[in-house]
ROVEXNU-401797 format. One record per residue (C-alpha): x, y, z; residue in one letter. Coordinates in steps of 0.2 Angstrom, whole numbers, plus 2048, in hexadecimal, padded with zeros to 3 digits. Example, Ala and Ser with C-alpha at 12.3 -4.5 7.8 and 13.67 -1.06 7.14 Angstrom:
2
83E7EA827A8447FB824S
//
This chain:
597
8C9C7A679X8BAC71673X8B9C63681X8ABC6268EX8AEC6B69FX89CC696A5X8A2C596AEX8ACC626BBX8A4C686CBX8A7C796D3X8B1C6D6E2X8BCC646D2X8C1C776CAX8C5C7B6DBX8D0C6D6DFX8D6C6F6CEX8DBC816D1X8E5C7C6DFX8EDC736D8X8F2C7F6C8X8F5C8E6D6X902C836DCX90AC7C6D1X90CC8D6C8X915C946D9X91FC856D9X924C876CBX92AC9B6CBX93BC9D6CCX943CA96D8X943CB86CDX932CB66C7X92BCB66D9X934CC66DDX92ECCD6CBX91CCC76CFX91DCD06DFX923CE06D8X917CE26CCX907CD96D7X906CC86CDX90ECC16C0X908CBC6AAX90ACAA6AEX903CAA6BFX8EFCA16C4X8EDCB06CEX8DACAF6D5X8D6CBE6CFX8D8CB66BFX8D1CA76BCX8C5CA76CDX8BCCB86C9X8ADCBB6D3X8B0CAA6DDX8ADCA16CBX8BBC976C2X8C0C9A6B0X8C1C886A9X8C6C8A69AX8D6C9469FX8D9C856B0X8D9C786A2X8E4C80699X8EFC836A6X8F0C716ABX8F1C6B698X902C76697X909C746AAX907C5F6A9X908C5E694X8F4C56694X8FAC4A6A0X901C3E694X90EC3569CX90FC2E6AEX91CC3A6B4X910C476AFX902C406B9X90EC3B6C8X912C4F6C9X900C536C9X8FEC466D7X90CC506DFX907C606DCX8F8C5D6E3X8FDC566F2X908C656F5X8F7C716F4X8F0C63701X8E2C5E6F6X8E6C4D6F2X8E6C48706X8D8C5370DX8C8C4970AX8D0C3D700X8C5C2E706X8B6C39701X8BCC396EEX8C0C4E6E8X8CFC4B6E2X8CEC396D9X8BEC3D6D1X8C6C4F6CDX8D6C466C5X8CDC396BBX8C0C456B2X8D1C4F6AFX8D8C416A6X8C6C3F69DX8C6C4F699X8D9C4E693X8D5C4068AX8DEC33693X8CEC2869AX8BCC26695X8AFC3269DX8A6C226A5X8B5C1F6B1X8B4C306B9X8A2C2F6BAX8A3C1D6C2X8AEC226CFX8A5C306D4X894C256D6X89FC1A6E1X8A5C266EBX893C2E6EFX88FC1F6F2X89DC1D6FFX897C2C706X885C29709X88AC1670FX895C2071DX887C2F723X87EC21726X889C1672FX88DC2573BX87AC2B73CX878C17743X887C1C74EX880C2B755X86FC25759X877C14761X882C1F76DX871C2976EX868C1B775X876C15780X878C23788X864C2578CX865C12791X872C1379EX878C257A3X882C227B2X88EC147A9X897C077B5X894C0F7C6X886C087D2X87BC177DBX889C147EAX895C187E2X88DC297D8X887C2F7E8X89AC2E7F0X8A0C367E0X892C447E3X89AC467F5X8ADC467F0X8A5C587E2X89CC5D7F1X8ADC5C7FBX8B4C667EEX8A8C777F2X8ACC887EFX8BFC897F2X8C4C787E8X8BDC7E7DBX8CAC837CFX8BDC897C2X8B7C9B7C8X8A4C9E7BFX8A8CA97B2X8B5C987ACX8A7C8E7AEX899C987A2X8A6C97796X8A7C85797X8A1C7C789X894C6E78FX896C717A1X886C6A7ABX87AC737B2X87CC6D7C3X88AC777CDX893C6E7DDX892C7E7E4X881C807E8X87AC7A7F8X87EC667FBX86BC63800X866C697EFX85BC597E7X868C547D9X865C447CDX875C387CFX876C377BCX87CC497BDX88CC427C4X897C3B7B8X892C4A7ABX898C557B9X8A7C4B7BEX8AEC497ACX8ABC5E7ACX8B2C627BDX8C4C557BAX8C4C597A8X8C3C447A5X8D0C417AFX8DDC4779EX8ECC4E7ABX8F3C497B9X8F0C5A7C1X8DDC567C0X8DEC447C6X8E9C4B7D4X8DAC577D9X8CEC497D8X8D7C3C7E5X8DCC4C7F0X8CAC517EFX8C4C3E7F6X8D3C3C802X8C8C4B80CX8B7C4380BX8BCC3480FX8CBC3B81CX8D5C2E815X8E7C3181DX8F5C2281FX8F8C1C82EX8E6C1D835X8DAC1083AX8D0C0C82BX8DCC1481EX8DEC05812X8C9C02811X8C7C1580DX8D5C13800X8D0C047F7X8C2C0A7F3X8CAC197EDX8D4C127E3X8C8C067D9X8BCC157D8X8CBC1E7CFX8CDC0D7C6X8BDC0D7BDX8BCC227BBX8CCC1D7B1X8C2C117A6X8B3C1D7A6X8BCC2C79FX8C8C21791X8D6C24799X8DAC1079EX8D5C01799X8CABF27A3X8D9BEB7A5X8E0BF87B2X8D0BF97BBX8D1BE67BCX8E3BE67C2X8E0BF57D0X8D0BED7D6X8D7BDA7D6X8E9BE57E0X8DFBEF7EAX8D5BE07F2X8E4BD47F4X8EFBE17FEX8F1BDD811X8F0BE8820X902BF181EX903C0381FX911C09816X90FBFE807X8FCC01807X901C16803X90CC117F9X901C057EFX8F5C147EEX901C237EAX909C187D9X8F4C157D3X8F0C257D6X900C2B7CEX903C227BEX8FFC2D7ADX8F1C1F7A5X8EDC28794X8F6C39798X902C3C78BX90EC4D78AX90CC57779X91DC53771X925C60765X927C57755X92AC6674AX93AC5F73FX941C71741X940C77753X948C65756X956C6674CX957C79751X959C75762X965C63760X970C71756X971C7B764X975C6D773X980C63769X98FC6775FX992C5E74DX988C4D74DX982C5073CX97EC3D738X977C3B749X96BC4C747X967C45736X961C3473CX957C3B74AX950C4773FX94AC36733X93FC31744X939C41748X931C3F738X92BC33738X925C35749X91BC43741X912C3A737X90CC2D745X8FAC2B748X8F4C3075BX903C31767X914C2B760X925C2B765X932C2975BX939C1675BX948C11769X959C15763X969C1076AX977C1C76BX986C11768X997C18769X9A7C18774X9A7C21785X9A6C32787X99FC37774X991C4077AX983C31779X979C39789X97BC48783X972C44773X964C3D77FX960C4978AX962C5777AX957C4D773X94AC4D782X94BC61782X948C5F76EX93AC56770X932C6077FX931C52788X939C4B79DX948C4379DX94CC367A9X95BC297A9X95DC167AEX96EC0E7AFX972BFF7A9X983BFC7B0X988BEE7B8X975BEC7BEX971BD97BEX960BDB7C9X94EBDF7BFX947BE37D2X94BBF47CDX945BF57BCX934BEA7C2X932BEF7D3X932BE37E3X923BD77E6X914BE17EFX916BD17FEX929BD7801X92FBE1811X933BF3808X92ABEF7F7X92BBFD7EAX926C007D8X934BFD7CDX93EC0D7C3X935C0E7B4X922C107BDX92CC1B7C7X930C257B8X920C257B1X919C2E7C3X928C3A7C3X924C3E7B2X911C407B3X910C3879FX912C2A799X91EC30789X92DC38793X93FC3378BX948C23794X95CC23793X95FC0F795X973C12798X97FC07794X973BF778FX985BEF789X989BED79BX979BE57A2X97BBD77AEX972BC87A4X96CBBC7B4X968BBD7C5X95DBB47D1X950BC07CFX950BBE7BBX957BC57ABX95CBD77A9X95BBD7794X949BCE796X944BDF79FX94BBEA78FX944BDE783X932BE178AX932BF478CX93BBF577AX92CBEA773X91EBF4770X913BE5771X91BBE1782X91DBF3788X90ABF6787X906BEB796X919BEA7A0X917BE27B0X91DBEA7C1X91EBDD7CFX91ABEC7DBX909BEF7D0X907BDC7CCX8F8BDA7C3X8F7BEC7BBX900BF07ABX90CBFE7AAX90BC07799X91BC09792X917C0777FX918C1D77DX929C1F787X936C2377BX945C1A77FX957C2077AX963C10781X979C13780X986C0577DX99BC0877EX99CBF8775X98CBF2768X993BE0767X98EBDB779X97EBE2776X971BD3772X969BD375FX959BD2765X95ABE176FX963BEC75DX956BE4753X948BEE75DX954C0075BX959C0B752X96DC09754X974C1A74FX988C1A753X98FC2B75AX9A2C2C755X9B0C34760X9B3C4675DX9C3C4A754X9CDC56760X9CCC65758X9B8C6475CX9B9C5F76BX9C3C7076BX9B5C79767X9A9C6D773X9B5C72785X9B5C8577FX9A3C8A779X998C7D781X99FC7378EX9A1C81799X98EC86797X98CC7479DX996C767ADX98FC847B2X97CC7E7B0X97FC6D7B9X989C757C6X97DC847C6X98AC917C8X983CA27C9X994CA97BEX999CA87ACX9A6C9D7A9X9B4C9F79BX9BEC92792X9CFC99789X9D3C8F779X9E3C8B780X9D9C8078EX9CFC78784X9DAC75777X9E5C6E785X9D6C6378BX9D1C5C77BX9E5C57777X9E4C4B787X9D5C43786X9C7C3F778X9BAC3B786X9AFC4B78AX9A8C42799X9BCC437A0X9BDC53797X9AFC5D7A1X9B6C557B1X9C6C5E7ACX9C0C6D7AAX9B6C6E7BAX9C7C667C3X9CFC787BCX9BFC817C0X9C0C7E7D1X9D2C807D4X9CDC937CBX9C2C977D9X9CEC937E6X9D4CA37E7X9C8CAD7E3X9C1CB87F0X9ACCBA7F0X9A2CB57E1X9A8CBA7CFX99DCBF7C1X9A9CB57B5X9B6CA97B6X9C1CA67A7X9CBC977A7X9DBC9979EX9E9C8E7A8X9EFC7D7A7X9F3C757B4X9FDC637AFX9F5C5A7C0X9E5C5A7B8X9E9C4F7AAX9F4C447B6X9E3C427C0X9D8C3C7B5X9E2C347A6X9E9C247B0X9D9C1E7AEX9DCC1C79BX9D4C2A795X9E1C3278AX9DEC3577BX9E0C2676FX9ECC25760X9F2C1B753XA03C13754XA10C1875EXA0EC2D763XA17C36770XA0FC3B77EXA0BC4C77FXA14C5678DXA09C62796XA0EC71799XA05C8279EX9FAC8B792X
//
C-alpha cells in the first residue's frame, strides 16, 4: 500500500479490527450468513483466523479492508459510519476517556491521508498525559483515605456508644447469627474477631464498626436493619409500654441514626432530623412506638432492582393489556431512557388521561408488574385534606404518618410505583392547606428529595425515586403546572368490537384472580359481545360480568371446576346502565333491546 503502519499500536489494530469484524457481519446479507455458515466462513469475511493468525494482526489486509468498507474515509458520512460501527463493536464508549479509539481513528485518517501525522500523535501525548495526571490523582486519593482511616478508625461514635454496639453483636450469639461458619470463611473481608466467641474475650472497640458493617451487611436491606433493631430491643429490653421504654428507645433510635450515616445509606440530615425528633418527643406511649416503628422502618438508601430490559417490559405489558399500542409505544420511549439513567432511575411521572373506565389503572398496575416493582395506590377523589398525604402533627391526640411514608414502609424501597388517581378531582383548599401543593412537591424532584411529613417533622422523606403514574377523566381541570412536570399520554376508549375481545379473553382471568376463585371461568362470545354493546366502560363491564357470575353459581350445587357464562340476563344492564354508563353514540341511535343470547 506504500503508507506507514508502524504508527499503529497493537491496542489501535485491535480496536480497528473490531471494528472491520463488525462492520463486515453487519453488512452480510441473509443469505451470505447462511452461506458462510455452511461452508465455515465466508471470502469477504475478517474471520480471525484470517487477518489475527497467531494472536498477530495482518495490517496490511485491516487497512485495506477499511480503505474499501468506508471508501478511505473521504466524506463525513463515511466517517460518521465508522463512528457507528464502532460504537456498535463497543469500542468507541469503553475507555473512551482514556483515548483508544480517538487516537485509533485519527492515525486512521493519517494514514488514510485525511490529517497530518502530527495530529494523531499530539493527541495521544495528551491523552497519556491525561492518564498519568489521573493514576496520580487517585494514588493521592488512596493514600488520603489511608491515612484517614489510620487517624480515626472508629468514625463518629464515642467509646460509649462502640461498647453498646459490641453488646447489641454479643446479644446476637450463636443462634442470631444468620451466617453459619462455613458462610462466613467464605466471606470476603470478614474480621477476625467472631461475636461468637466468649464475651470476656479482650476485644479492641475499633473492631466494632468493621464487624458491624460485616455482620448487617451496611445496613443495604430492610431485612438487615430489621435484625439490627430486633437485636437491640433484647439488650436493652426495650418493650412499649414499660417504664423506661422511651429513654431506651431514643437512644436506639439515634444510634440507628448515625449507623445510617456511617454505612452511606442517609445523609446528616436524617441523623439531624431523628436526633433533634427523638429529643423533643413527650412521655406518650403510643405515639412514642409509633414514632420508633416509622424510623426504624423507612427504606433510607434501599432501592429494588427494577427490570428495565425494553423487551421483557413490553413482553409482559402485551400480555396484561390488550391493544394500547400508542400507549406501549410511549412507555417503552421511558423505559429507555430510563435505561440509560445513571445510578438508580425511574422513569419520569406520567399521567394517564382518558375518559372513565379505558383501562388507565390497569396500565398502572401492568406496568408496576413490568417493571418488577410494588404497586400501591392513592385516591385523589373528592379528597380536600393533605393530613392524609402529610401525616398529622406529632403533638396531635392519634397522630400518624401520612400515606406516602406509609407506602414507602409497606414497600420496604424507596422506588415502588404510586397510582395518584383521579388528580382532576382533587379538592383545592382546606383549612389544613392545599391538596395540589402536595402533588406539586412529590412530582418535583428537587421537592420530592426532602418531602416533609408533619408526623416526621424535621426528617425528610425521600420520595425523589418513586415512580409516580397519576389518572385524570377530564385533563382540562388538571392545573399546568402539575402536566408540565408529566408525562401526559391520553388512553382512548375501546371501540366495541375490542372491548369484545377484552370481556372474553381477559376480563375473566381478572375476575377470577381478584375474587380468588378456585374455578375456571368461561365467557361465550355472545356475553361478551352483549356486554360490550351496552357499555364502553370496562370498569361497569367487569361489574356486569361478576353480576352474571354470581347469579351462575346460584344453582349450582358444590364447587365447580369451570363455570362458563353463556346467558344474558336483561336485569343486568337495567342495573347498572341508569347510571349513564351505556354506551355512547353519535346522533340519534336506537336503543338496543336486550334480549337473551
Amino acid at each position: 500500500m506504500g503508507r506507514d503502519t508502524s504508527m499503529f499500536s497493537k491496542g489501535d489494530l485491535m480496536t480497528l479490527w473490531m471494528v472491520a469484524n463488525t462492520a463486515d457481519t453487519a453488512n452480510m446479507t441473509p443469505g451470505e450468513k447462511e452461506e458462510a455458515q455452511e461452508r465455515g466462513k465466508a471470502d469477504r469475511t475478517f474471520m480471525k483466523d484470517t487477518l489475527m493468525p497467531d494472536e498477530s494482526v495482518n495490517v496490511a489486509g485491516l487497512l485495506e479492508y477499511i480503505r474499501g468498507e468506508f471508501s478511505s474515509l473521504k466524506s463525513t458520512f463515511d466517517r460518521v459510519r465508522f463512528v457507528d460501527t464502532a460504537i456498535a463493536a463497543d469500542v468507541a464508549s469503553v475507555s473512551y476517556q482514556e483515548g483508544d479509539f480517538p487516537v485509533a481513528f485519527l492515525k486512521l485518517l493519517s494514514c488514510f491521508g485525511r490529517t497530518p501525522r502530527q495530529m494523531a500523535q499530539s493527541l495521544e501525548m495528551y491523552f497519556a498525559a491525561i492518564g498519568i495526571l489521573r493514576a496520580d490523582l487517585a494514588d493521592r486519593k488512596r493514600q488520603r483515605r489511608v491515612a484517614e482511616k489510620e487517624e480515626d478508625i472508629t468514625g463518629p461514635f464515642g467509646p460509649a456508644e462502640l461498647q453498646y454496639l459490641r453488646n447489641i453483636l454479643d446479644t446476637l450469639g450463636t443462634k442470631g447469627r444468620r451466617l453459619d461458619k462455613e458462610r462466613r470463611d467464605r466471606q470476603e473481608g470478614s474480621p477476625a474477631w467472631d461475636v461468637r466467641d466468649p464475651v470476656d474475650n479482650d476485644v479492641d472497640l475499633s473492631e466494632v464498626l468493621p464487624l458491624l458493617k460485616w455482620e448487617f451487611r451496611s445496613f443495604g436491606t430492610m431485612e438487615e436493619r430489621r435484625r439490627f433493631v430486633a437485636a437491640a430491643m433484647r439488650f436493652s429490653d426495650i418493650m412499649p409500654g414499660k417504664k423506661g421504654y422511651w429513654e431506651e428507645a431514643r437512644k436506639l433510635l439515634i444510634m440507628y441514626a448515625k449507623l445510617l450515616v456511617y454505612f452511606g445509606q442517609a445523609g446528616q440530615d436524617v441523623a439531624q432530623g431523628i436526633r433533634t425528633l427523638a429529643s423533643s418527643v413527650g412521655s406518650d406511649g403510643q405515639k412514642e412506638a409509633t414514632l420508633f416503628e416509622t424510623v426504624t422502618a423507612l427504606p433510607y438508601g434501599v432501592a429494588r432492582e427494577q427490570n428495565l430490559d425494553v423487551r421483557s417490559v413490553m413482553e409482559i405489558l402485551d400480555r396484561r393489556l390488550y391493544g394500547m399500542e400508542g400507549v406501549k409505544e410511549q412507555i417503552r420511549l421511558e423505559v429507555v431512557l430510563a435505561g440509560y439513567a445513571q445510578g438508580s432511575a425511574t422513569p419520569a411521572p406520567f399521567l394517564l388521561a382518558g375518559p372513565p373506565g379505558t383501562g388507565k389503572t390497569s396500565i398502572a398496575g401492568a406496568l408496576a408488574e413490568a417493571l418488577g416493582l410494588p404497586f400501591f395506590k392513592v385516591s385523589f377523589s373528592g379528597n380536600a385534606d393533605i393530613i392524609t398525604l402529610k401525616g398529622s402533627n406529632l403533638g396531635w391526640l392519634g397522630a400518624v404518618p401520612g400515606a406516602f411514608t406509609r407506602i414507602l414502609m409497606q414497600a420496604g424501597c424507596l422506588n415502588p410505583v404510586i397510582l395518584l388517581d383521579e388528580v382532576d378531582k382533587t379538592g383545592r383548599y382546606s383549612s389544613s392547606g392545599d391538596v395540589v401543593t402536595v402533588l406539586t412537591e412529590i412530582l418535583d424532584t428537587g421537592q420530592s428529595m426532602r418531602f416533609s411529613d408533619q408526623f416526621l417533622a424535621g426528617i425528610p422523606v425521600d420520595l425523589s425515586k418513586a415512580f409516580f403514574v397519576a389518572t385524570a377523566n377530564d385533563i382540562t381541570l388538571v392545573p399546568q403546572f402539575l402536566l408540565d412536570r408529566c408525562r401526559v399520554i391520553e388512553v382512548p376508549l375501546y371501540g366495541e368490537e375490542d372491548r369484545r375481545v377484552i370481556i372474553r379473553d381477559y376480563m375473566a382471568q381478572q375476575v377470577r384472580t381478584q375474587r380468588k376463585l378456585p374455578f375456571a371461568i368461561e365467557v361465550s362470545d355472545g356475553v361478551a359481545a352483549r356486554i360490550a354493546a351496552e357499555t364502553d366502560s370496562l370498569r361497569v363491564a367487569k361489574e356486569m360480568l361478576t353480576v352474571l357470575l354470581a347469579r351462575e353459581l346460584e344453582g349450582m350445587a358444590g364447587t365447580p371446576d369451570r363455570v362458563v357464562l353463556n346467558r344474558w340476563d336483561p336485569k343486568v344492564a337495567d342495573r347498572f346502565l341508569r347510571k349513564g354508563n351505556r354506551a355512547r353514540t353519535i346522533g340519534f341511535g336506537v336503543p338496543s333491546t336486550p334480549v337473551a343470547v
